[in-house]
C-alpha positions as CSV (number, residue, x, y, z in Angstrom):
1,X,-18.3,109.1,-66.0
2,X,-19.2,111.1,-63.3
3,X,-22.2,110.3,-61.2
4,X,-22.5,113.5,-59.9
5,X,-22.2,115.4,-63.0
6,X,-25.1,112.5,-64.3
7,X,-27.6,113.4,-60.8
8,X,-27.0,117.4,-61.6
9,X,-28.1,116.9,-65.0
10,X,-30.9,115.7,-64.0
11,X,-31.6,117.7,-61.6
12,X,-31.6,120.8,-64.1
13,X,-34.0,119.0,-66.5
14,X,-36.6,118.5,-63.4
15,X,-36.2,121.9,-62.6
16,X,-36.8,122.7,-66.3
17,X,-39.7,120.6,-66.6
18,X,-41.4,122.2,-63.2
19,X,-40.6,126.0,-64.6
20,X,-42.6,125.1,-67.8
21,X,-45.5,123.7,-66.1
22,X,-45.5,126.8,-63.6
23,X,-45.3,129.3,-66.8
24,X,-48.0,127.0,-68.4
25,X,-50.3,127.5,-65.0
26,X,-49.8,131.2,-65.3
27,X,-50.9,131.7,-68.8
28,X,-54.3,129.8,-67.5
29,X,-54.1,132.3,-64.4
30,X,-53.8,135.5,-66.6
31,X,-56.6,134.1,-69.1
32,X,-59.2,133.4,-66.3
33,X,-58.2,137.4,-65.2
34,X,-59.1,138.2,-68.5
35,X,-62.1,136.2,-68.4
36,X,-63.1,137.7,-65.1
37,X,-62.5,141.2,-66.1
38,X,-64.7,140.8,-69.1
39,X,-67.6,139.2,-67.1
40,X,-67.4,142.3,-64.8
41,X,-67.5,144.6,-67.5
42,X,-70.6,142.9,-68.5
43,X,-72.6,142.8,-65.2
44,X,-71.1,146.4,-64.2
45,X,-72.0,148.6,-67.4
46,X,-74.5,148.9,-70.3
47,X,-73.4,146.8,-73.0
48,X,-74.5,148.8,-75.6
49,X,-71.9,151.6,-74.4
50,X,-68.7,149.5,-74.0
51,X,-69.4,146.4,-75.7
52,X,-65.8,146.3,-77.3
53,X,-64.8,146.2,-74.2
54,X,-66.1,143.1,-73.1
55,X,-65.1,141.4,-76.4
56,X,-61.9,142.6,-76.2
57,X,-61.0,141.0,-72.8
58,X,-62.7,138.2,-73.7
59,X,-60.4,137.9,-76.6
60,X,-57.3,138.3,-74.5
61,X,-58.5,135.2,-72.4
62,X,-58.5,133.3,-75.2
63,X,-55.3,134.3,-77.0
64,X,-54.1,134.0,-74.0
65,X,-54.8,130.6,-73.3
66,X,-53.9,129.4,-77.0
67,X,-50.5,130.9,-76.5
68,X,-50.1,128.9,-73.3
69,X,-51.0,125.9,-74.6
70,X,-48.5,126.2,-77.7
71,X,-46.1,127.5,-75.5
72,X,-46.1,124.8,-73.2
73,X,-46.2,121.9,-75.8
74,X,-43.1,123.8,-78.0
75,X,-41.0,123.6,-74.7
76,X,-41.7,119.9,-73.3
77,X,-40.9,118.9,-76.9
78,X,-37.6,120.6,-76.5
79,X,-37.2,119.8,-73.3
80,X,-37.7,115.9,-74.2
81,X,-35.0,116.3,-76.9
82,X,-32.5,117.5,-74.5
83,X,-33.1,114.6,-72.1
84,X,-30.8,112.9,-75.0
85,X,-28.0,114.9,-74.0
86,X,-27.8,113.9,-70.5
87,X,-24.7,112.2,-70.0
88,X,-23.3,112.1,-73.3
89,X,-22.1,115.8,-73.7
90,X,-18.8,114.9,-74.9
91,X,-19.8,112.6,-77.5
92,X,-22.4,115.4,-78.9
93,X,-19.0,118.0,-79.9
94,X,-17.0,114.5,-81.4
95,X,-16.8,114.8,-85.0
């Protein structure tokens, strides 16, 4: 088999692995925007006046973060199963 063809493989999976963890880091980095935003809603106005406001971006920070989390956890776990296929391509299409 080709060692090249092994190293690249694994190259691509590493580069995989570091793209998930960067999209994971900016779900947190969007939810603490969220967060923020609602906490200068807060200080800025009445609450009484734009309450929904606050809870609304306060909701966003924590959907947000949920869907990060899943997200992140649904794509290592696919990401771990195609570290199986790393080197044996051709014996995955064999009948």
């Amino acid at each position: 088999m080709n060692k090249d063809l092994i190293l690249r493989e694994n190259l691509a999976i590493q580069r995989t692995i570091m793209a998930n963890q960067t999209t994971f880091l900016s779900f947190i980095r969007t939810s603490m925007y969220f967060l923020v935003a609602g906490l200068s809603v807060q200080n800025i106005v009445q609450f009484n006046t734009i309450g929904w406001a606050i809870y609304l971006f306060y909701g966003m920070s924590i959907l947000g973060l949920i869907i990060g989390v899943l997200n992140y956890f649904s794509q290592k776990k696919r990401i771990k199963e195609a570290k199986k296929m790393v080197g044996n391509a051709a014996k995955a299409y064999v009948l």
